[in-house]
N, C-alpha and C positions, 0 to 999 in steps of 0.2 A: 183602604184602597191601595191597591201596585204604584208604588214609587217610580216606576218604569214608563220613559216617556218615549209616545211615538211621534213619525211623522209620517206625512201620508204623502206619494211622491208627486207630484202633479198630473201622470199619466191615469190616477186611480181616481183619483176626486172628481171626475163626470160617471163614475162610478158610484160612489157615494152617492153623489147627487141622484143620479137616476132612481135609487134604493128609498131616498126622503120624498121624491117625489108622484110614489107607486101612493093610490089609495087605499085605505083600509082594504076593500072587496080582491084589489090586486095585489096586494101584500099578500091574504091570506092563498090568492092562485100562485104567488111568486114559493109557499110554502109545500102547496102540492105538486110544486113541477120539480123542487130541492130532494121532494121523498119519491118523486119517481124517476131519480136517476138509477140506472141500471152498476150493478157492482161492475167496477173497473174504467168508470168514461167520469170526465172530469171537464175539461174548461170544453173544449168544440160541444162534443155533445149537449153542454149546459149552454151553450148560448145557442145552437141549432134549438131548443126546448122555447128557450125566451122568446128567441122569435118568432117563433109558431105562437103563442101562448101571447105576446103581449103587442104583436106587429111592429118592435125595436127594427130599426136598420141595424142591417149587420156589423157595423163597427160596435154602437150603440151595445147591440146583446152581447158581442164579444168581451167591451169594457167590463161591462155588468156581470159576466160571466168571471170573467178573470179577477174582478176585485173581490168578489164572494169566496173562491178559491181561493186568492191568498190569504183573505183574513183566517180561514181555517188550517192554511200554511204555519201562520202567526199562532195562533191557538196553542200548537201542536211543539213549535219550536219555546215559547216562552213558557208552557207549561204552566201556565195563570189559571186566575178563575176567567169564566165566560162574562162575570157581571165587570172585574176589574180592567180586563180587556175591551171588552164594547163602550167600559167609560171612557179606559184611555183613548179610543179612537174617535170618539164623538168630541173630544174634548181635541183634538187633529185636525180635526173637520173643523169643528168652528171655529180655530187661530190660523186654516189652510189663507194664502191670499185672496183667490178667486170664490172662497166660499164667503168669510168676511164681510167683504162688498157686498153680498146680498141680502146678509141678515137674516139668516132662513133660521125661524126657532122649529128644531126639527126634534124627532121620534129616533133617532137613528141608533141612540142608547137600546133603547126598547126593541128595536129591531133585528140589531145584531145579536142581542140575548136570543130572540124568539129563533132565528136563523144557527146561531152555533148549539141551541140545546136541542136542536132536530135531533134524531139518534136516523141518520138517514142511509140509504148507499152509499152517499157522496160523503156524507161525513167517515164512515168508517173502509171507505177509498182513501182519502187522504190521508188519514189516519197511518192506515196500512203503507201507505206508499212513504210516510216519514221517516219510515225506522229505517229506510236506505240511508238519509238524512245524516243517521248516526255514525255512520262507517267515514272510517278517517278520506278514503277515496271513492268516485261513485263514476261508474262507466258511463260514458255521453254518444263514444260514436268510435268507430274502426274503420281502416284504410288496409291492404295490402299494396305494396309497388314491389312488384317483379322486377329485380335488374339483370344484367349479364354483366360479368368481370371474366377477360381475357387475360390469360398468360403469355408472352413473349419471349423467342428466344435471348438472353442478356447478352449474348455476343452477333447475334444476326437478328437485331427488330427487324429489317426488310423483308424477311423472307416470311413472316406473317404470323400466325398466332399457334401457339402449340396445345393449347388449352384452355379449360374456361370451367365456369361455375355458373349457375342461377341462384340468385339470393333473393329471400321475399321478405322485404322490410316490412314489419308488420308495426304498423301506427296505431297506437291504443291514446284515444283521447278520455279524457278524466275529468272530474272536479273535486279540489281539495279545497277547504275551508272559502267555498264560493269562486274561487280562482280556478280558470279554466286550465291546462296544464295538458301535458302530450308527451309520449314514450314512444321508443323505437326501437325495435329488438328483431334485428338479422336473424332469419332462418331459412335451414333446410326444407328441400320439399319433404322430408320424411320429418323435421322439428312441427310441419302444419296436419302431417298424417297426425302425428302423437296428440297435436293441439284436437283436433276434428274430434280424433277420439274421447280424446277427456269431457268435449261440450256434449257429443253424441251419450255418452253415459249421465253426464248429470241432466240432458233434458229425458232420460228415461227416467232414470230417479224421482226426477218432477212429476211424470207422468203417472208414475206408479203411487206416489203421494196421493196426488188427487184423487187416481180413480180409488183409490184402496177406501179403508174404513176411517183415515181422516180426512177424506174428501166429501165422506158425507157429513161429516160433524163441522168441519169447518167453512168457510168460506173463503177461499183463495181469492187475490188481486193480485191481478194480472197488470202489468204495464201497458196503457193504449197509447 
């Protein structure tokens, strides 16, 4: 067994919980609703499914949804077995506090097995979507702030302004080693023509990937 010890955060364990507390008959529905996620939707679309499927309130399927996904996070980042990982977290589960106190002798071992050896959409979405995971930095979100900077005459400021510039601070936010982080790089309207251009050619690129002869062989994921 993985010498590698988890913990489970407090926000996931009515997570859990919900997961020990499915029947046999709605486990095996909780399996068919895992193999008909559609390639590229992940935590919304999975708890949209749950609650149609099990009549969860929407926090409820949201929990449920999102602890499923991260254990397949987990999987993927610790590069384990499926059997030494679903012990360590049932083994999470029952020294959690609030699980403790209740003394629930649960399946949860057995079920996270049966849930990560799905070979599902959703497993090979996340899958797909980890190897961003890998890259030293990982885009999160972009800003432009347009300014104006005026020049002035140095011997006569009253008489007003003799020139000027437009700068578009362009804000690229990131994440390095979990750490949210943020860049800022001044440019020309013509430094954002050159940028436009660069994105305009690589989503042709993409395009032409797809539609071409490994768009049939392969299966792309997409970011939703």
């Amino acid at each position: 067994m993985s010498s590698v010890q988890f913990r489970i955060p407090e926000e996931f364990e009515s997570g859990f919980k919900s997961l020990i507390k499915l029947n046999d008959k709605q486990f095996e529905q909780l399996k068919l609703v895992l193999q008909s996620t559609k390639p590229g939707e992940t935590e919304t679309a999975l708890a949209e499914a749950l609650a149609g499927s099990f009549g969860f309130i929407p926090s409820e399927a949201v929990t449920m949804a999102v602890t499923i996904v991260s254990v397949y996070r987990l999987m993927f980042q610790t590069n384990g077995s499926v059997t030494d990982l679903s012990a360590g977290l049932e083994i999470a589960y029952k020294t959690a506090p609030t699980s403790a106190r209740e003394q629930i002798e649960t399946k949860l071992r057995e079920r996270l097995i049966a849930i990560l050896s799905l070979q599902s959409n959703l497993f090979y979405t996340i899958k797909s979507l980890a190897l961003f995971d890998e890259s030293d930095a990982i885009f999160t979100e972009c800003r432009v702030i347009t300014d104006i900077r005026l020049t002035f005459d140095h011997q006569a400021v009253k008489d007003g302004y003799r020139s000027g510039v437009v700068i578009h601070n362009l804000k690229l936010g990131y994440r390095q080693d979990g750490e949210p982080l943020h860049l800022v790089v001044s440019c020309h309207g013509s430094d954002l023509e050159q940028l436009r251009a660069a994105i305009d050619r690589a989503l042709e690129k993409e395009k032409a990937i797809k539609e071409g002869e490994l768009g049939k062989a392969i299966l792309f994921i997409d970011k939703k």
